[in-house]
C-alpha positions as CSV (number, residue, x, y, z in Angstrom):
1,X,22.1,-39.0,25.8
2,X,19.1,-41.3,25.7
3,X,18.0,-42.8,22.6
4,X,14.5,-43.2,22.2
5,X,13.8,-47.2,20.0
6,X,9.9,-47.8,19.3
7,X,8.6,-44.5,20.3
8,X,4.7,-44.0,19.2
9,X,4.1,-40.8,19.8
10,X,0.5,-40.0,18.8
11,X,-1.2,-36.9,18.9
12,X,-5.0,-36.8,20.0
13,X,-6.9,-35.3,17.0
14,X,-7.5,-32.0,18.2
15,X,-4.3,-31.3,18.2
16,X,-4.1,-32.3,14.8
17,X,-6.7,-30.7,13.2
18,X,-5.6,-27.3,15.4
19,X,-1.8,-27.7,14.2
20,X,-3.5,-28.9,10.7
21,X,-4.7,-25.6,10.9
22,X,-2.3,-23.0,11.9
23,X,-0.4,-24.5,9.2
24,X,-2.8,-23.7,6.6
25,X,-3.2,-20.0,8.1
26,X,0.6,-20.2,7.6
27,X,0.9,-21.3,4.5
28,X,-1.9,-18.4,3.8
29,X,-0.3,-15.6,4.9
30,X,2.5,-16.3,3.0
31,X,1.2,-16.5,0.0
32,X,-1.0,-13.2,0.7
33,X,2.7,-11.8,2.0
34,X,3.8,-12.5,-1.4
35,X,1.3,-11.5,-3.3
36,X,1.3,-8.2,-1.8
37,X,4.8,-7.9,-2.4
38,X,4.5,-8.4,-5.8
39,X,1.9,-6.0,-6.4
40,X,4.1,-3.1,-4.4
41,X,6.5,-4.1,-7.3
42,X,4.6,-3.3,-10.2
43,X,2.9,-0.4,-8.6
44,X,6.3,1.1,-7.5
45,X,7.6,0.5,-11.6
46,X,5.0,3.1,-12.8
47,X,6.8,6.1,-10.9
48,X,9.8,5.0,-11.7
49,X,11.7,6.8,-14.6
50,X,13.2,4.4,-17.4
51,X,16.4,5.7,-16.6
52,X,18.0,3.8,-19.3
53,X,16.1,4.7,-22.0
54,X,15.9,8.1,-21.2
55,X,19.4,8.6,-22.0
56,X,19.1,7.2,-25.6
57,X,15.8,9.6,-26.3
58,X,17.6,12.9,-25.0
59,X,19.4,14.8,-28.1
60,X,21.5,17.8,-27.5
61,X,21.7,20.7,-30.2
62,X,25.4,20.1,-31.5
């Protein structure tokens, strides 16, 4: 196995600004990925019945 001392790796700086930027795409979508995840949540808890309180407001005739 080699072992690499006093390695300077640069990159040239359009590389950098192009992996600069796929990053901030990813960084992006993931936050849009979330967001829409969340929204999906709330909009999915309006047709959901509130199953626990609908056993507390049902009376039966006894």
């Amino acid at each position: 196995m080699k072992t690499f001392l006093n390695t300077d790796i640069r990159m040239t700086d359009a590389l950098e600004r192009q992996l600069l930027a796929e990053a901030i795409e990813a960084n992006q979508s993931y936050a849009l990925d979330v967001t829409l995840k969340n929204l999906f949540k709330k909009v999915a808890g309006f047709f959901k019945t509130p199953e626990g309180r609908m056993h507390h407001t049902v009376r039966t005739a006894n």
